[in-house]
N, C-alpha and C positions, 0 to 999 in steps of 0.2 A: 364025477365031474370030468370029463372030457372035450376038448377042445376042438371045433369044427372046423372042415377044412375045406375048401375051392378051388378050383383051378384059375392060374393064373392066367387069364386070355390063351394062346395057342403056344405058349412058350411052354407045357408041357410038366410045370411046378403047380405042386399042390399047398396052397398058402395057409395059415390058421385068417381065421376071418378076422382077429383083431388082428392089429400089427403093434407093433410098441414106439411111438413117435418121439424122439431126442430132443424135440425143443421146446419142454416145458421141464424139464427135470427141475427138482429140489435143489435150489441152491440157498448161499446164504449171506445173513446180512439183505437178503432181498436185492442184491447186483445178479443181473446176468451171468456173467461171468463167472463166478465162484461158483461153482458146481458143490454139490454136496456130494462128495464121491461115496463114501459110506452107505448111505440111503441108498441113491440112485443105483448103487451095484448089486444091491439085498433087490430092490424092485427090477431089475433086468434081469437076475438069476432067478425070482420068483415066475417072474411072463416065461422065462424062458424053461424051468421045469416045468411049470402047467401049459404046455404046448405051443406058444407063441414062436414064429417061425422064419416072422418077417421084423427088422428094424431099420426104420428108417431116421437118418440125419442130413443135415448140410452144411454145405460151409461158412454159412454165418449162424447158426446158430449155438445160442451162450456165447454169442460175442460180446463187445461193449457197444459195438452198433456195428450198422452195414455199412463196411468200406472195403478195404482191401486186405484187413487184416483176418484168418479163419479166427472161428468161435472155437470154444471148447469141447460143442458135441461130439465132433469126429474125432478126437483123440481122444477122448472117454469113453466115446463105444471101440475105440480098439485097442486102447487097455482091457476093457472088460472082457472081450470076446476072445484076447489071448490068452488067457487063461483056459483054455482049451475047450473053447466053445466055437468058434468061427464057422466051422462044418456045419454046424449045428443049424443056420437060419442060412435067409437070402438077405443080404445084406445091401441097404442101400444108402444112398446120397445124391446129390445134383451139384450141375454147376453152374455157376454164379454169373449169368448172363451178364451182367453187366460192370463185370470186370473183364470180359474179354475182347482184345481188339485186335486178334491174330489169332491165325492157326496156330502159333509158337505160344499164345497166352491158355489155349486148351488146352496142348498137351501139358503144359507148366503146373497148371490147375487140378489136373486130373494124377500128375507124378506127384505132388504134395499130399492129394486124398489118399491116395493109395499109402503112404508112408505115416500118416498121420492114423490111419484105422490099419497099421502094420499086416497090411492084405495082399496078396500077390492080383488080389480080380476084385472088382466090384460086381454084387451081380446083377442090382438094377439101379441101372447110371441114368440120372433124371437128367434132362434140360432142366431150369429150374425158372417159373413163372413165367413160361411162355406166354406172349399174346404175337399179334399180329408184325409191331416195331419188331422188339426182339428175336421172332424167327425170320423176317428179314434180314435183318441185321446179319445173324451166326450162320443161314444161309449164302451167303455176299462171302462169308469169311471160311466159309468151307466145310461148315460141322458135322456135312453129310458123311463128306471124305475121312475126315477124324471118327467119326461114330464107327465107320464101315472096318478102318482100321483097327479102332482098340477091339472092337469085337474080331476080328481074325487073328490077332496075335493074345489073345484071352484076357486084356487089363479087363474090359467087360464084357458079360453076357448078354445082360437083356439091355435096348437101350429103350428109353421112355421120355415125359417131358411131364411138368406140373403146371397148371394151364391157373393162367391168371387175366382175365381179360373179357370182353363182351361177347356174347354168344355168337354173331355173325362172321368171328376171326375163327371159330371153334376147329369146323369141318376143314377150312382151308391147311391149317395146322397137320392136325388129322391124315389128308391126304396126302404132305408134302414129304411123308418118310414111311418106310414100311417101320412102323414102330412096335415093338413089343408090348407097350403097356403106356397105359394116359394116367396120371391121378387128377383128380377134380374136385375144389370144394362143391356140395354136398350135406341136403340136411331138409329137416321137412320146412323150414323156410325160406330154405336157398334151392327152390326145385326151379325158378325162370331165371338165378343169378348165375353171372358167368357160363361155363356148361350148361352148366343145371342139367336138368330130368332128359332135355333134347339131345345135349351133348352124351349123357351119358348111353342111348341109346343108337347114337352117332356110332360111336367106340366100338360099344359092343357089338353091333352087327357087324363090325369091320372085324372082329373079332381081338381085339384091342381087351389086354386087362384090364378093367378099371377100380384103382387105387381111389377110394375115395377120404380126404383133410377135412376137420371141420365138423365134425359131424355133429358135436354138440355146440358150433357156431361158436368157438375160439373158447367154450365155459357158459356162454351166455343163455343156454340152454337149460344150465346147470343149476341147483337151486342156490340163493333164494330166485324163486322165480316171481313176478309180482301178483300180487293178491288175487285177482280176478283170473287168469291164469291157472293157478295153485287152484283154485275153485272147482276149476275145469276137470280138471285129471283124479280130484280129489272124489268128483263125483262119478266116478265109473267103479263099478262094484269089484275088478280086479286092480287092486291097488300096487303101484309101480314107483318109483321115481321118476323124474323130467331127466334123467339122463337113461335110463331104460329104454321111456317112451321113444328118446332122441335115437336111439342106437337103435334099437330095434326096424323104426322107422325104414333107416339104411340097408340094417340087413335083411329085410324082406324084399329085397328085390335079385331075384338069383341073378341078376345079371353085374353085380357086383362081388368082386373077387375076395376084399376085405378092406376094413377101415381100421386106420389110424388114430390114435388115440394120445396125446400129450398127455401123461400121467405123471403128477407131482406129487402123488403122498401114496404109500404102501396101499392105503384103503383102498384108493382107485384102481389100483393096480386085480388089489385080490377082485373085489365087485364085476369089474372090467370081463376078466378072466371067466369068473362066475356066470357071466351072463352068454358070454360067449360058447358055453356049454352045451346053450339049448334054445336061441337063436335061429332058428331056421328061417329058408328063407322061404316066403307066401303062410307063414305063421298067424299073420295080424287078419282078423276077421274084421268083413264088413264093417260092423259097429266100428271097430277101432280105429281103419281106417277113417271113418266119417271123423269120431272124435281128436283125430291128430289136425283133420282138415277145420273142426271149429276151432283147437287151440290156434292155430295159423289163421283164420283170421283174424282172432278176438288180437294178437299180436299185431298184424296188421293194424291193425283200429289204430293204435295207440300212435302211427305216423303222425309227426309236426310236419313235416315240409313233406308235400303231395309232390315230390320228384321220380318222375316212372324211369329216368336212369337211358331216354332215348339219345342221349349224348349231340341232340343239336347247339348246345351252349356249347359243343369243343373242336375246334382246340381254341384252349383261353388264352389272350394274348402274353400273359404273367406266368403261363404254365400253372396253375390250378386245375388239379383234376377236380370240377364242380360236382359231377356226380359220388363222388368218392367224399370228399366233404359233407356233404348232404347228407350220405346215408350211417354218415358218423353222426353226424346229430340226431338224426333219429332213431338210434341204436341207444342214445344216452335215454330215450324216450321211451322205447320200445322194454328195457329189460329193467327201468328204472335203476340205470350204473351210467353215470357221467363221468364215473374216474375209468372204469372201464373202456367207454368209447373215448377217451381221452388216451389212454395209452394203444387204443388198436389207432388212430387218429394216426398217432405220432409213428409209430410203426411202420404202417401202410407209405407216409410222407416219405421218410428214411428209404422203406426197397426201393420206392420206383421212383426218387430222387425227383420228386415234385417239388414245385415250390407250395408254400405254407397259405391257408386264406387269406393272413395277415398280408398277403402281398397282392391285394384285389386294389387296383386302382381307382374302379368302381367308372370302367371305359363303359358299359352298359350293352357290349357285344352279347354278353348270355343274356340279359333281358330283352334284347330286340331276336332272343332266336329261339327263345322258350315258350314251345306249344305251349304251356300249363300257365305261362303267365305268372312265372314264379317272382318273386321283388328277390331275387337270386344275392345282389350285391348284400343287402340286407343281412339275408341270411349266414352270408361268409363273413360279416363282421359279426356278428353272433355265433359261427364255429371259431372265430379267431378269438373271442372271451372266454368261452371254454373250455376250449384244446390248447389255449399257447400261452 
């Protein structure tokens, strides 16, 4: 078993194709916050003897929410990596767009990462959920001139961004820095969401590395998967997992560098590892392609609310991201997990400081602007009984 490996876009590093992702670690008591150091350090010295090369974290994750205060992950991965591992990978993180409102609050942000993963360099320093607002925004505030700097006095190497937003902000992003690397959620049901399949072809021809989050769609890909589904996969004569199929998916496209993987129990970690052994990419034959395209859309089917996500309903006067709502509800529908799409709900709400459904006045601006003729208001007091 051997661990396969990619080039980073033109940044000249050879990556393992998994990566090992810090914000789902083993904690306990089921709080964020409590980390399960024990576990979590056996599972990071395990990826990290069977060839894993990249880790990535940030600064809210294993927090107790997103605010100003870091999370746990980056001072746990740099305990663990001082124990004389740190050479050993490329180690990453991002920063927290929306605690910054100064050139003085970057550098602030970036000397606390650095101290907290006890690293003299970061190697690949994220924006963290770039869309359209936000690179506005840290453009106005100078982030070119900060990026250009830590990379010449070596706090970072490679600088990059994680892209959170509607495909039409993608390229404009893209173009706005010579970037070293993009990450992008990613997955065989997220090939039209955010990036998706365009952006990620955007990237790579620029010659951009691309990171791809998500890849089993936050777990949701992962079994149980629902019945009709399970049928699907069950009847293809080489027999796999729904998290196999999901990875595999990713990694038959050589033009991705390596994915990321939030691993919470040892199993995942070894399986993870296992798989990534022999992985290749343009692996997946015909047939199988075809048969990941009927699970996608027999998944599709199972949509309650026919929202295509063309963002005419925004901006809400209440601040409700409607399509963001929406597609929480039918995620509860889609994998048969309402407690699921209830805490990606509340999650999602928390980073990009939206206001909650519950605050729809029911002004009727998204129904007088919605091609699809969706009873929109309706449907927000319906994500507001089961997300709040």
């Amino acid at each position: 078993m051997q661990m396969l490996y990619r080039p980073l876009g033109r940044t000249g590093e050879q990556v393992s194709i998994l990566g090992f992702g810090a914000m789902r670690l083993p904690v306990i008591d089921g709080r964020r916050e409590r980390i399960d150091v024990p576990l979590a350090t056996e599972m990071l010295y395990y990826a990290l003897d069977h060839g894993v090369n990249y880790i990535d974290t940030a600064f809210p994750y294993h927090g107790a929410s997103f605010d100003d205060t870091p999370g746990n992950s980056e001072g746990f991965i740099g305990d663990a990596l001082a124990a004389g591992h740190r050479d050993r990978v490329l180690l990453a993180t991002k920063m927290p767009h929306w605690l910054v409102k100064s050139r003085e609050d970057m550098e602030r942000i970036l000397a606390g990462q650095l101290e907290r993963l006890r690293t003299d360099r970061i190697d690949c320093y994220l924006l963290h959920g770039l869309g359209a607002e936000p690179w506005e925004k840290l453009t106005g505030l100078g982030v070119v001139d900060f990026l250009e700097a830590a990379k010449a006095d070596g706090r970072i190497r490679f600088a990059g961004f994680s892209y959170h937003d509607d495909p039409p902000a993608f390229a404009p992003v893209v173009n706005g820095y010579d970037w070293d690397f993009c990450q992008i959620q990613y997955n065989f049901l997220d090939v039209d969401f955010q990036a998706g399949a365009a952006g990620l072809a955007y990237a790579a021809e620029r010659g951009l590395g691309v990171i791809v989050m998500e890849p089993v769609k936050g777990g949701r890909l992962a079994p149980p998967v629902p019945a009709p589904i399970q049928e699907l996969w069950d009847g293809y004569p080489v027999k796999r997992s729904p998290v196999e199929w999901a990875l595999r998916f990713v990694w038959d496209d050589e033009r991705v560098s390596l994915l990321l993987s939030g691993m919470s129990t040892m199993e995942q970690v070894a399986a993870n590892v296992e798989l990534a052994s022999r992985a290749q990419a343009g692996s997946l034959s015909t047939t199988e392609k075809a048969l990941i395209g009927r699970v996608r859309g027999a998944y599709q089917a199972r949509t309650v609310v026919d929202c295509t996500k063309c963002r005419y309903c925004m901006p809400c006067p209440q601040g409700i991201d409607i399509p963001l709502v929406l597609s929480c509800v039918n995620d509860a529908s889609l994998f048969d997990d309402p407690e699921g799409a209830k805490k990606g709900y509340n999650m999602e709400v928390d980073i990009k400081h939206t206001a909650r459904a519950s605050e729809c006045t029911e002004c009727g601006h998204c129904e007088e602007a919605c091609p699809q003729q969706l009873e929109v208001t309706k449907e927000l007091a319906n994500a507001a009984q089961m997300f709040e």
